[in-house]
N, C-alpha and C positions, 0 to 999 in steps of 0.2 A: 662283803667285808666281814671277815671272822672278827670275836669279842677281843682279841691280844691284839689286832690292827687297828681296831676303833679306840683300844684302849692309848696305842702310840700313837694315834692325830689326837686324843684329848689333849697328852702329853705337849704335843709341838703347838698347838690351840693356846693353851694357857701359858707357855714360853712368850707366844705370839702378845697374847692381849695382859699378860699379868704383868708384876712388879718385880723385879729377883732381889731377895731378901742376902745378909749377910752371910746364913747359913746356908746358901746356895739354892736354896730353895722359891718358888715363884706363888705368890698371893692373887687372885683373880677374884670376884665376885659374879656368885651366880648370874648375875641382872646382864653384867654385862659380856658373859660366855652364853646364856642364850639369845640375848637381843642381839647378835653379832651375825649379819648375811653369808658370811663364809662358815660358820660353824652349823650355821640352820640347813647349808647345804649338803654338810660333810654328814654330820648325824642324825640320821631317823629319830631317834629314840637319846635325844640328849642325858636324860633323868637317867637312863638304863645303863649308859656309857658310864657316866658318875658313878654310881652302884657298883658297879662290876670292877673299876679301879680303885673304890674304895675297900671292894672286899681284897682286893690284890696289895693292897697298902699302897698304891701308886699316888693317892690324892688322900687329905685328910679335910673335914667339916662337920660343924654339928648339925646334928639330926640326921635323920633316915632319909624323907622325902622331900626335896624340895623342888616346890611350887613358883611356878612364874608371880611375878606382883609382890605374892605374900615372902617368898624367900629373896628379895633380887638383892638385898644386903648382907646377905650370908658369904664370909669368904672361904673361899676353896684354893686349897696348899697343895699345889704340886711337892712333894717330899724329895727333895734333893739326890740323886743315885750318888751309890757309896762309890 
């Protein structure tokens, strides 16, 4: 799986397990998009997937890296397509 495919199952991922906001847009938190058995299976490299859609503007969160435990209350914003 190329990084634009992994980047659209994050996409359906956080559809799946997030909240959809008014602005159309879907809230998730780290803790529970990694501790989740179907996402652990779809992505090698969970952190990397995040990264690579953050650099695309597909998902927005603060900080750079986040870590299991220490990050699992950080939320992560699918950004609504125009």
């Amino acid at each position: 799986m190329n990084v634009e495919e992994e980047v659209q199952r994050l996409r359906e991922e956080i559809k799946r397990l997030g909240q959809v906001q008014t602005d159309g847009s879907y809230k998730v938190t780290f803790g529970t998009l990694f501790n989740d058995d179907q996402c652990a299976n779809i992505f090698e490299a969970l952190v990397g997937t995040l990264r690579a859609a953050k650099k695309r503007k597909v998902v927005s969160y603060d900080g750079e890296l986040l870590l299991q435990g220490v990050h699992d209350n950080v939320v992560i914003t699918l950004n609504p397509t125009p």
